[in-house]
C-alpha positions as CSV (number, residue, x, y, z in Angstrom):
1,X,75.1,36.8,-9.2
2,X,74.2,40.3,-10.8
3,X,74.9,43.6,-8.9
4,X,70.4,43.7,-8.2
5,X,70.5,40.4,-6.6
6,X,73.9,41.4,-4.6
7,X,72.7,42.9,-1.1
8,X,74.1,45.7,0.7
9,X,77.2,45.8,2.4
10,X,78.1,45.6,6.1
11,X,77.6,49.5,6.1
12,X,74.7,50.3,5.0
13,X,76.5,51.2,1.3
14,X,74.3,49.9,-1.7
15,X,75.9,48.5,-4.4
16,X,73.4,49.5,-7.0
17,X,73.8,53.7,-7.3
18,X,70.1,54.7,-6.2
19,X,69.9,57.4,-9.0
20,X,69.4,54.3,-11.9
21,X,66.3,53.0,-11.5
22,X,66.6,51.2,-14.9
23,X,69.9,49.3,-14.3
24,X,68.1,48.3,-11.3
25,X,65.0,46.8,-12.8
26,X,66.8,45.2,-15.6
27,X,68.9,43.1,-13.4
28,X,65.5,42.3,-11.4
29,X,64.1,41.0,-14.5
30,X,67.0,39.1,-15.6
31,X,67.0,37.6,-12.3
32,X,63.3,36.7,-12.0
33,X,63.4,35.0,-15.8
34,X,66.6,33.5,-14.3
35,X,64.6,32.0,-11.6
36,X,62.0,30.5,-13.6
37,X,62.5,26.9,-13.3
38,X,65.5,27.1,-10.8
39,X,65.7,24.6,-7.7
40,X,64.7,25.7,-4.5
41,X,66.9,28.2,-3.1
42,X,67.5,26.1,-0.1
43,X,69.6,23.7,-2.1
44,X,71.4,26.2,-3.4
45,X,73.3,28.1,-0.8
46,X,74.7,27.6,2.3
47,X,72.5,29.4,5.1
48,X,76.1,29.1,7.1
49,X,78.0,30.6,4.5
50,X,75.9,32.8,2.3
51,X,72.9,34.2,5.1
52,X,72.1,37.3,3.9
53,X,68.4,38.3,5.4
54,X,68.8,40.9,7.5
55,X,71.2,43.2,5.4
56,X,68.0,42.3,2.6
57,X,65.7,43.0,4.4
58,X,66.7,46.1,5.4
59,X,67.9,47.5,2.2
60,X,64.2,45.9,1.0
61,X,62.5,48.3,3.9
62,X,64.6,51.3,2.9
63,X,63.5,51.4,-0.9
64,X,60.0,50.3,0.2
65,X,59.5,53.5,2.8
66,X,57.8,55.8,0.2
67,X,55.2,52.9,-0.8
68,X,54.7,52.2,2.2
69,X,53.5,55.5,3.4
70,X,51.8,55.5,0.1
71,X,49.9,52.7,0.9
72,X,49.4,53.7,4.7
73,X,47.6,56.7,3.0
74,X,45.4,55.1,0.9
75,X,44.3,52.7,4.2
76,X,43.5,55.8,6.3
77,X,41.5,57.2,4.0
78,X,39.5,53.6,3.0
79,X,38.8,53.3,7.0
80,X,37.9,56.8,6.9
81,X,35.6,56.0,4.2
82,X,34.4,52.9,5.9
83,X,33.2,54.3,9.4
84,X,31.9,57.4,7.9
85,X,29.7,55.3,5.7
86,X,29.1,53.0,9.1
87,X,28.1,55.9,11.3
88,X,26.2,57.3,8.7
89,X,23.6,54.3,7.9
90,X,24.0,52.2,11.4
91,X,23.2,55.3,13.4
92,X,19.9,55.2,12.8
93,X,19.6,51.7,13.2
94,X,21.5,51.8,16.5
95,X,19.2,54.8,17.8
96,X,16.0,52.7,16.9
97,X,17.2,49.5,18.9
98,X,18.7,51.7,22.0
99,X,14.4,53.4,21.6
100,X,13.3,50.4,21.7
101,X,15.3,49.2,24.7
102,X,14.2,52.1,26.9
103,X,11.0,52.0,26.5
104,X,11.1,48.3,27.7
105,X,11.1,45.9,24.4
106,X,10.9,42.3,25.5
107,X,13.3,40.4,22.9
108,X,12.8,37.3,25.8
109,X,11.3,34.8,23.3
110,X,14.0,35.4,20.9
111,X,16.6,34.7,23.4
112,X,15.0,31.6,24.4
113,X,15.0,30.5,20.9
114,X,18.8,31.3,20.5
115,X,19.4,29.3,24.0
116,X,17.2,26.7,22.4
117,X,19.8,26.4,19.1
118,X,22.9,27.3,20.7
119,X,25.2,24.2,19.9
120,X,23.2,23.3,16.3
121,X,24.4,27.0,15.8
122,X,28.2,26.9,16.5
123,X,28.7,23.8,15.0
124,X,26.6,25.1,11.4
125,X,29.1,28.6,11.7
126,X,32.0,26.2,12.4
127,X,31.8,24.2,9.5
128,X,30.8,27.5,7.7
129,X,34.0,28.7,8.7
130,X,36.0,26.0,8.0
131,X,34.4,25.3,4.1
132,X,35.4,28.8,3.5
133,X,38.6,28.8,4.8
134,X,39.1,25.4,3.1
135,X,38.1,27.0,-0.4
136,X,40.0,30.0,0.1
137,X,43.5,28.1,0.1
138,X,42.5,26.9,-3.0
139,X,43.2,29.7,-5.3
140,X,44.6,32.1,-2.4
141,X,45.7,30.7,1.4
142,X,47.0,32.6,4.6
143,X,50.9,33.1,2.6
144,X,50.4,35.7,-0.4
145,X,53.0,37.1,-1.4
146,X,53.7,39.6,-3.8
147,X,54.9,38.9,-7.8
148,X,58.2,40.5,-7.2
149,X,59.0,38.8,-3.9
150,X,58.4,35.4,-5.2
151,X,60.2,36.3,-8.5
152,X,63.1,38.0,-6.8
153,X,63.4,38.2,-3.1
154,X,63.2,34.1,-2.6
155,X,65.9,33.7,-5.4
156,X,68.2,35.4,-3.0
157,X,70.8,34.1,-0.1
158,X,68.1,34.7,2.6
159,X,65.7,32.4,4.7
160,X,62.6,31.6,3.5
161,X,61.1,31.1,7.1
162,X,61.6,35.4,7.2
163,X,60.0,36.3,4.0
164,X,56.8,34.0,4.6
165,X,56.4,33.7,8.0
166,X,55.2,37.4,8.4
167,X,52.6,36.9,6.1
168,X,51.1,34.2,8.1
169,X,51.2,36.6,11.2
170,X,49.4,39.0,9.3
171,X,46.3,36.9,8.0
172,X,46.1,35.6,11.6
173,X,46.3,38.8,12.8
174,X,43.3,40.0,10.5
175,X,41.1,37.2,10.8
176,X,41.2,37.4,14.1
177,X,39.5,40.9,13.8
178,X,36.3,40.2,12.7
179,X,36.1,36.9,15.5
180,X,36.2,39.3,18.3
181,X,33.7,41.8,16.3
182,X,31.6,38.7,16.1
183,X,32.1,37.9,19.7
184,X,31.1,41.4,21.0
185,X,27.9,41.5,18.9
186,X,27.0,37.7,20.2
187,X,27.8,38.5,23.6
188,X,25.6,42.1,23.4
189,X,23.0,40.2,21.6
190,X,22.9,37.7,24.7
191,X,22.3,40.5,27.2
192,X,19.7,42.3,25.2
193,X,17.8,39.1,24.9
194,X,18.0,38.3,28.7
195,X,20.3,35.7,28.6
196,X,23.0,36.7,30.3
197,X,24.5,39.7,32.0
198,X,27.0,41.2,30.1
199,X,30.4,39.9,31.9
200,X,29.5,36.4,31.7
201,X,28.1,36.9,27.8
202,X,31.5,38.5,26.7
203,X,33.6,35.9,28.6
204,X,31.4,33.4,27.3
205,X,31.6,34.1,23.7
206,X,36.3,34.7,24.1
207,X,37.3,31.5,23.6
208,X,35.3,30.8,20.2
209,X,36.1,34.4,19.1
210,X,39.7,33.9,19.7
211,X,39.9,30.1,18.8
212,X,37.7,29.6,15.7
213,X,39.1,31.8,13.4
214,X,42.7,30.5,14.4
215,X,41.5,27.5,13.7
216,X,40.2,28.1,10.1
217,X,43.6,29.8,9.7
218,X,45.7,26.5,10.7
219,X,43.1,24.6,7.9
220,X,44.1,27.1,5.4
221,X,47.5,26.8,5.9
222,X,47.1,22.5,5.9
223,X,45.5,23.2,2.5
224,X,48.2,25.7,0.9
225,X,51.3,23.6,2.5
226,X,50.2,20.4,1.0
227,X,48.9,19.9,-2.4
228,X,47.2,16.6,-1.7
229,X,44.4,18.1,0.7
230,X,43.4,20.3,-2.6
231,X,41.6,17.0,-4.0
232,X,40.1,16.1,-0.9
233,X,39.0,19.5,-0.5
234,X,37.4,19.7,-3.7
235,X,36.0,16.1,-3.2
236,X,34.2,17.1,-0.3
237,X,33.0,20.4,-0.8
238,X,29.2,19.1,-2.1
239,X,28.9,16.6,0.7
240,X,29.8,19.8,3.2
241,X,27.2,21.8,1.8
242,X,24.6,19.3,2.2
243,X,25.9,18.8,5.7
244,X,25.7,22.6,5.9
245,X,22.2,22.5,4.9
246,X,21.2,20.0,7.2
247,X,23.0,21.3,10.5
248,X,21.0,24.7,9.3
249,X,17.7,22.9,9.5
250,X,18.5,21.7,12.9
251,X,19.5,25.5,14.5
252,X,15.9,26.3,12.5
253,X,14.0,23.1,14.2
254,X,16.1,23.0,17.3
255,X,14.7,26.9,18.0
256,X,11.2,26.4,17.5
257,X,11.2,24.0,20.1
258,X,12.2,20.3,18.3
259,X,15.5,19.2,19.6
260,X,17.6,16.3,19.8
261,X,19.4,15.6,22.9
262,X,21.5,13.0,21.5
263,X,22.6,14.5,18.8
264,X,23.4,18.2,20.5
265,X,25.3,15.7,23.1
266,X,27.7,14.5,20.3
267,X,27.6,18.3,18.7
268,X,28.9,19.5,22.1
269,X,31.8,17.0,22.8
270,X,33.0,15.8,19.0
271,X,35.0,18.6,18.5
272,X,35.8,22.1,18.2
273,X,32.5,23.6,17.1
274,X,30.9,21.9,20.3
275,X,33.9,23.0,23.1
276,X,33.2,26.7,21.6
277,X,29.9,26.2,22.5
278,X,29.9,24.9,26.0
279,X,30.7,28.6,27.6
280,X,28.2,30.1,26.0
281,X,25.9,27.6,26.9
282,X,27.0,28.0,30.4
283,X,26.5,31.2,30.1
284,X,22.8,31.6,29.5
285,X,22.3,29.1,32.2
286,X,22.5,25.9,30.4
287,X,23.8,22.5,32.1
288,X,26.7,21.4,30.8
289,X,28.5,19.5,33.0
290,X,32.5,20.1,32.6
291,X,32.6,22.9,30.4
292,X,35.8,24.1,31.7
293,X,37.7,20.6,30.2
294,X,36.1,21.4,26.6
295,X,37.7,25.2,27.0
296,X,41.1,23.3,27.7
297,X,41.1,21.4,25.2
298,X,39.8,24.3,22.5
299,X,42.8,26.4,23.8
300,X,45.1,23.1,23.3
301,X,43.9,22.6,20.4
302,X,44.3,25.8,18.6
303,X,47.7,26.1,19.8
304,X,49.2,22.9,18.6
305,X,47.4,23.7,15.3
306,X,48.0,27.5,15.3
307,X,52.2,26.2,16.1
308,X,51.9,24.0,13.3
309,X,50.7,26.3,11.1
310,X,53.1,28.4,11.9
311,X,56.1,25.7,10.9
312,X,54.4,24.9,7.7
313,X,54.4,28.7,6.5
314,X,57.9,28.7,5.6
315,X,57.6,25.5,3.6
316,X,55.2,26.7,0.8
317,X,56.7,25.3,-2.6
318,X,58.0,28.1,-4.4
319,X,55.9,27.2,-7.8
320,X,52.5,27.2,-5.6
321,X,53.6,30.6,-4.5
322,X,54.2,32.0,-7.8
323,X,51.0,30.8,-8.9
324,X,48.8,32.3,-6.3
325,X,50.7,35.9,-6.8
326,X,49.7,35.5,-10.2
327,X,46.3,34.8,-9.7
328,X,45.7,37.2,-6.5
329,X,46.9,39.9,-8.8
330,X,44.3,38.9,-11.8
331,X,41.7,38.9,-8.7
332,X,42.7,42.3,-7.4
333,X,43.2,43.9,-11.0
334,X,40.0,42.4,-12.3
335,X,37.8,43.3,-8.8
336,X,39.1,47.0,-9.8
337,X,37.4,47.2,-12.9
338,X,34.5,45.6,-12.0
339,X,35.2,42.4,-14.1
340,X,33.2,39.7,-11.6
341,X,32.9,37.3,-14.3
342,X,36.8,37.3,-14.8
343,X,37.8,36.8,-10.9
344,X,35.6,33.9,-10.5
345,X,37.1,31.9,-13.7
346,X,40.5,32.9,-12.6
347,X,39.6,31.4,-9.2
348,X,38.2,28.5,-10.6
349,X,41.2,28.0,-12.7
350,X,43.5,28.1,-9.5
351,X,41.3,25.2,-7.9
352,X,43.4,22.5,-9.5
353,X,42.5,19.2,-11.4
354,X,38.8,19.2,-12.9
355,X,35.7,17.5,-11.7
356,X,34.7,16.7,-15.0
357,X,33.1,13.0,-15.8
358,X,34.0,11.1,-19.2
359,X,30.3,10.9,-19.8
360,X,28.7,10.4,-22.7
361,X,25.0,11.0,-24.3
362,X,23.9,9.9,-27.5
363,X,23.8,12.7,-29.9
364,X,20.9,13.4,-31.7
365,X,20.9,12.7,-35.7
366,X,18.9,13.3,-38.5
367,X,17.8,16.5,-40.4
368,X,16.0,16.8,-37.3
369,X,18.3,16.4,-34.5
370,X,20.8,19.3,-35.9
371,X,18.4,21.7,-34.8
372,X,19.2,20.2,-30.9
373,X,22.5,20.0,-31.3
374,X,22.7,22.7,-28.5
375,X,20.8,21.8,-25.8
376,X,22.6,18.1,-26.3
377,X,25.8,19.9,-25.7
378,X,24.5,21.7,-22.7
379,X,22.9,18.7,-21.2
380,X,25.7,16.3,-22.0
381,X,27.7,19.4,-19.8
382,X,25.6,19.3,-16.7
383,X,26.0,15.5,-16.5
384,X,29.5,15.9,-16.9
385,X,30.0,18.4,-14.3
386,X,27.1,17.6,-11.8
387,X,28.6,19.7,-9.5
388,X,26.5,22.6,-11.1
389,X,23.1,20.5,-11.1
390,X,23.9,19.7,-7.4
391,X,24.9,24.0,-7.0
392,X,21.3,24.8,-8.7
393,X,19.4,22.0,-6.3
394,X,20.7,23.6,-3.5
395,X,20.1,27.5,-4.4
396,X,16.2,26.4,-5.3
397,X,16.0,24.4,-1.7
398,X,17.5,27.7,0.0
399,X,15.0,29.8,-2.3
400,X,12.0,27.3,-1.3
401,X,13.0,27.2,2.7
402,X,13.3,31.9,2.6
403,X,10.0,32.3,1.1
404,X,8.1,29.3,2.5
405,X,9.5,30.8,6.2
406,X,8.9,34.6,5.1
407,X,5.0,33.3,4.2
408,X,5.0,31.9,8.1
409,X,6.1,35.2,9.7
410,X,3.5,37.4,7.6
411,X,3.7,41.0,7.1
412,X,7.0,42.9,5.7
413,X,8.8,39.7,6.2
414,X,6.5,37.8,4.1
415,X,7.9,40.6,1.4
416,X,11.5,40.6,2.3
417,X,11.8,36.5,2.3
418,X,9.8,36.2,-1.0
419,X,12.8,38.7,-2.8
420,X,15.5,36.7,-0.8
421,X,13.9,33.3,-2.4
422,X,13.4,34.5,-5.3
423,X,17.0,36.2,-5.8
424,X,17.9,32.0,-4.5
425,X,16.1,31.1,-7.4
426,X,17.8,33.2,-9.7
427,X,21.1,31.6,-8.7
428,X,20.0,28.5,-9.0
429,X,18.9,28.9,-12.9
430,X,22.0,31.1,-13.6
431,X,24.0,28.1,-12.2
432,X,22.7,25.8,-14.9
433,X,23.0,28.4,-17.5
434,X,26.9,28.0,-17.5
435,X,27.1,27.4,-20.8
436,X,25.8,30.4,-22.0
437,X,28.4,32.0,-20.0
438,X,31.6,30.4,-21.4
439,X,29.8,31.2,-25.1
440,X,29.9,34.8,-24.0
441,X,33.6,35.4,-22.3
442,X,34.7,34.3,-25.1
443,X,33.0,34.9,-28.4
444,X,35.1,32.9,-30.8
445,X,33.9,29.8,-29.1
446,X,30.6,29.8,-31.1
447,X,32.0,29.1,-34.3
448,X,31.2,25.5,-33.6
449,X,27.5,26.3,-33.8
450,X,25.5,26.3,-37.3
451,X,23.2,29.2,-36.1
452,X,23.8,32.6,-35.6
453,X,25.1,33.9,-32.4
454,X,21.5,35.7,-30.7
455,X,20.0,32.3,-31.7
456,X,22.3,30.3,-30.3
457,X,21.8,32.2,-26.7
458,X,18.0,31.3,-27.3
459,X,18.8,27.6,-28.2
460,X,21.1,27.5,-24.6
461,X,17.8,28.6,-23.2
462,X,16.0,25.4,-23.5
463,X,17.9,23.2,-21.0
464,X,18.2,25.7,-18.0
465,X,14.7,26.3,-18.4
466,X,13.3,22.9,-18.1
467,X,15.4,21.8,-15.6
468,X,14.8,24.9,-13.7
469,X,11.0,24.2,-13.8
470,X,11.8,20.6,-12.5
471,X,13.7,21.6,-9.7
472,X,11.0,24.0,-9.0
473,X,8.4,21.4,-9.2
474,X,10.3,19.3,-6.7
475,X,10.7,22.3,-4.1
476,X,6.9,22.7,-4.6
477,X,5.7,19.4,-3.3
478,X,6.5,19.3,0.5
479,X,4.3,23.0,0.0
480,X,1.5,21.0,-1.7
481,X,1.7,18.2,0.5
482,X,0.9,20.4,3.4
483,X,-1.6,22.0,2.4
484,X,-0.4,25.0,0.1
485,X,-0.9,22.9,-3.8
486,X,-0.5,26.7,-5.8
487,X,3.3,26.1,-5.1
488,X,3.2,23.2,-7.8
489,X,2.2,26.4,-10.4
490,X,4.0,29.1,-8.8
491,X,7.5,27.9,-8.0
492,X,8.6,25.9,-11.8
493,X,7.0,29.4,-13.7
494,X,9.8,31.0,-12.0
495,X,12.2,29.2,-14.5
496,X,11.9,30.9,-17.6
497,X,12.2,34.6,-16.6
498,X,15.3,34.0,-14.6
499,X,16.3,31.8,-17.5
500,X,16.4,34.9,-20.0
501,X,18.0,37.0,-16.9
502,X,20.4,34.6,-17.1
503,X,20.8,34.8,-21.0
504,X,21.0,38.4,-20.6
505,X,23.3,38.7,-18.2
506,X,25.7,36.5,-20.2
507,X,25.8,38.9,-22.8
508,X,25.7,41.7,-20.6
509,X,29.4,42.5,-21.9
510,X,32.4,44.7,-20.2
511,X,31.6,46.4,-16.9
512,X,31.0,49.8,-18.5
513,X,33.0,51.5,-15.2
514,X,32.4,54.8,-16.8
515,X,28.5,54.8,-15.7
516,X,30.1,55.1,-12.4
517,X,31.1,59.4,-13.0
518,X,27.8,60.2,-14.4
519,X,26.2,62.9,-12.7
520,X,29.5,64.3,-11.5
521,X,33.3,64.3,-11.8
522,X,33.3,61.8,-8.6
523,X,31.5,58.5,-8.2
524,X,30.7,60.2,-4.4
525,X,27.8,61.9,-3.9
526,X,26.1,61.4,-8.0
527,X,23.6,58.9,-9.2
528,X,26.6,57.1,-11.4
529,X,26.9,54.1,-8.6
530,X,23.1,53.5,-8.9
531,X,23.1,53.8,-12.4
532,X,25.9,51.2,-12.9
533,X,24.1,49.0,-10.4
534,X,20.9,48.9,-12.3
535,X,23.3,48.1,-15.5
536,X,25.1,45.2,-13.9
537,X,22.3,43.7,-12.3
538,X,19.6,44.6,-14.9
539,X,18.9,41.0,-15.8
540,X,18.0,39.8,-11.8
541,X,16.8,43.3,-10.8
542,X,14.0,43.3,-13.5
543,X,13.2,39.6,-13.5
544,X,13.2,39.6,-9.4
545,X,11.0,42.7,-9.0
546,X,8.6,41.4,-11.4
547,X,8.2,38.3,-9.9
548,X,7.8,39.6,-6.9
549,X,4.9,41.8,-8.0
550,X,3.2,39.0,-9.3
551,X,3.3,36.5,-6.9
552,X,3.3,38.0,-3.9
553,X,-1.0,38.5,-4.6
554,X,-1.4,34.8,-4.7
555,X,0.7,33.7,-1.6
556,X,-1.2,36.1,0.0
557,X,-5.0,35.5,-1.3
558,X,-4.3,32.1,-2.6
559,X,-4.9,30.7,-6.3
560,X,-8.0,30.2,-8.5
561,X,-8.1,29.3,-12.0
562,X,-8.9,32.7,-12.7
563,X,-5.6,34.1,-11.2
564,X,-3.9,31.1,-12.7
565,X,-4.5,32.5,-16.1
566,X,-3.5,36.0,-15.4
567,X,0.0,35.0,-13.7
568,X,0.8,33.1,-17.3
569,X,0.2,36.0,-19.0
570,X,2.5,38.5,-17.3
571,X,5.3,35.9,-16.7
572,X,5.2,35.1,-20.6
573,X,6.2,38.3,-21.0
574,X,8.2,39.2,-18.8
575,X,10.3,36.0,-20.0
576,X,10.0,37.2,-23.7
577,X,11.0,40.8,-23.2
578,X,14.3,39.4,-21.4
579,X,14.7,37.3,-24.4
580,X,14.3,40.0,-27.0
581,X,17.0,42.1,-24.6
582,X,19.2,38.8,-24.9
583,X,19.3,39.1,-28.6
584,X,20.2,42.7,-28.8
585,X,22.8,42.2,-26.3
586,X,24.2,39.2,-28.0
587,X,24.3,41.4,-31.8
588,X,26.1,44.0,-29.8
589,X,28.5,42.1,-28.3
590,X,29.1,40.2,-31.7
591,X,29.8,43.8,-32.9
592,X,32.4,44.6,-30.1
């Protein structure tokens, strides 16, 4: 054992001399490499014999101190930061609802619409809740620990349940911050609508606020702890979504008046999401006949879970740890520089085993067919990894339901849910323009292609595009059928501008962070934040706004054959000055 990984005496002497910082962080070094490939350091030593924790841990706190108020700094002045910005844009929000409220604003038919949707609701943010928390332990998990305490600390005589275990406490202790934020703003949102007074709304609303997001923390954990539930969870994330989608046109239908008794029976008593709900149903004067039995068993059932959790937190393989460090710190180190592109891939990376199919497509031959080489690799990719064709049908189904719903409320919301679909829209293309992407984070990658490299970003145009208009053309026709037929023109034109947003995203390049201080020596307070915004997002921003221009006219006055061949014009190009931005983007990147 080397003097570093030697803790301190009985009292209190170090053995390393605290003026050598270097002798000190070879021996760490030598002792991390050391560990690399090691057993677990519960086979290893004698707990009996060789305990050493607390003497650790304490030397651990002492040389941590200055960091620590360091880092206690830094927090203070982020939540400064955070409720200044807070009070400064949600006061005049919150002075414009109080107005309203004193000078009698009826929000009753909105609160009989929640009551109406109540246990839909709790089960869709339930299983919200738990596909996130089920995704996060995939790459991340409620134990995180740093590089150097995996590396180091767990090499060392000490007990793994007091290294890890405080961890857990910590994520359970934060998530359960925004529940009870949650729960407050439910229960307020239940008095202003008439509801319920607003005792009975707050006690309501407890026992999900307090259970639920213990509850997603126990799943985490389940997912982290065992490396098995990483496959199912990656199995089952598509059926969850469509589940998602469909408990989320229930709340929609159950509120405007069509529900299912049946079904929001079995919502109510099948599990967790449903014993959440009773309370509040009972709250706002609902009948639910033995509520306080479904609290019970909520309560019960977080705290076996919330226990077991708690048991499995010590018994984190040491490898999986060492992995997650490595990736939160690419997240954290990435997110800093603005480097989106690079924290998703890393996540994706973490996720495990690929979904990939063996699949295979005839390729296309002749002196002919080597001009489509591209698009055959792009499309033999989407079939492969259908995940990203089932990704883009649901975006365009979300993008369809926002604007078709913002055309039914009329006036600014017509505006505000014809952006939100549209921006759905965008997300669905840019989803089946992944292979542009990987082109682009990696340059080298093209040398496969017997075109240049802007031309082979127009040739991986071709496939998103078409299958962009398809899946448009399908989200039109429940529109045509009831009575709106410009859909079937409207919603597959969208396809090619967000194609070549897309395109020109892709080659977008490095977060140029330096944007960020123009205007001033501090990103605070200087046009440098909106000026790197409109850089980052140029492709959407441009491609969204125009759309939105055009089309809102014809949802709003309808279509003629007239106005048909006006929208064609502007959208063509629209889509070919993206393009011609694709191409210069793509030679400078080439450049770089």
């Amino acid at each position: 054992m080397t003097a570093a990984s030697i803790p301190p005496q009985a009292d209190g002497r170090d053995p390393v001399d605290d003026g050598d910082d270097s002798g000190v962080a070879s021996d760490v070094a030598s002792d991390i490499a050391s560990d690399i490939g090691d057993p677990d350091p519960d086979e290893v030593w004698s707990e009996e014999d060789d305990d050493r924790t607390a003497e650790t841990l304490a030397w651990l706190k002492r040389k941590r101190r200055a960091h620590r108020r360091e880092q206690g700094r830094d927090l203070a002045v982020l939540l400064y930061s955070v409720l200044l910005g807070g009070i400064g844009y949600g006061s005049g929000v919150a002075v414009h609802f109080l107005r309203e409220l004193e000078n009698g604003a009826d929000y009753s038919g909105v609160g009989r619409d929640l009551q109406r949707g109540l246990p839909a609701l709790f089960t869709t943010l339930t299983v919200a809740l738990a596909l996130f928390a089920a995704r996060d332990a995939l790459w991340r998990g409620p134990v995180v620990v740093p590089g150097p305490t995996v590396g180091w600390l767990l090499a060392q005589p000490v007990r793994r349940a007091a290294v890890l275990r405080p961890w857990f406490r910590l994520s359970a202790g934060i998530a359960l911050i925004p529940g009870l934020l949650v729960g407050v703003a439910g229960g307020v949102v239940l008095r202003v609508t008439g509801r319920a007074a607003i005792g009975p709304a707050l006690l309501g609303v407890l026992p999900a606020a307090l259970c639920l997001p213990l509850l997603a923390v126990a799943l985490g954990m389940a997912v982290e702890r065992r490396p098995r539930l990483i496959r199912a969870v990656q199995r089952w994330t598509a059926p969850a979504v469509l589940l998602l989608g469909a408990l989320t046109a229930q709340t929609v239908l159950a509120a405007t008046g069509h529900r299912s008794s049946v079904l929001e029976w079995i919502e109510l008593w099948s599990g967790p999401w449903g014993w959440a709900a009773q309370p509040v149903v009972r709250a706002t004067g609902g009948s639910v006949p033995g509520w306080p039995a479904a609290v019970v068993l909520l309560v019960a059932l977080t705290a076996v879970a919330t226990v077991r959790a708690y048991g499995d937190a010590a018994r984190v393989p040491t490898t999986q740890l060492r992995e997650r460090a490595a990736t939160a710190t690419t997240v954290s180190s990435v997110m800093w520089s603005m480097e989106l592109r690079a924290a998703k891939l890393a996540i994706m990376e973490a996720g495990g085993a690929s979904t990939a199919r063996g699949l295979r497509l005839r390729p296309p031959r002749g002196r002919l067919g080597r001009h489509f080489v591209v698009e055959w690799r792009d499309l033999l990719a989407l079939l492969r990894a259908p995940g990203r064709l089932g990704k883009a049908a649901v975006w365009t189904a979300c993008g369809a339901a926002t604007a078709g719903l913002g055309v039914d409320l009329g006036g600014e919301r017509r505006v505000v849910g014809l952006v939100l679909g549209l921006l759905f829209g965008y997300m669905a293309v840019g989803a089946l323009a992944e292979a542009a992407r990987l082109e682009t984070d990696d340059v080298r990658r093209a040398a496969w292609a017997p075109f240049r490299f802007r031309t082979l970003m127009l040739h991986h145009a071709v496939v998103p595009a078409v299958l962009g208009a398809l899946l448009g053309l399908l989200a039109a026709v429940p529109f045509a059928v009831t009575g709106t037929p410009s859909a079937l023109l409207l919603m597959p034109l969208c396809a090619p501008p967000f194609t070549a947003a897309a395109l020109f995203s892709a080659c977008r390049g490095p977060a140029r962070t330096q944007l960020l201080f123009l205007g001033g020596g501090s990103p605070v307070g200087g046009p440098g934040p909106l000026i790197f915004l409109a850089w980052y997002a140029a492709g959407p921003l441009v491609s969204v706004t125009a759309l939105a221009l055009l089309l809102d006219p014809p949802l709003v006055h309808g279509l003629h054959p007239g106005s048909a061949a006006q929208l064609l014009l502007p959208t063509a190009l629209l889509t070919a000055l993206l393009l011609l931005l694709t191409t210069r983007a793509a030679d400078r990147l080439i450049r770089h």
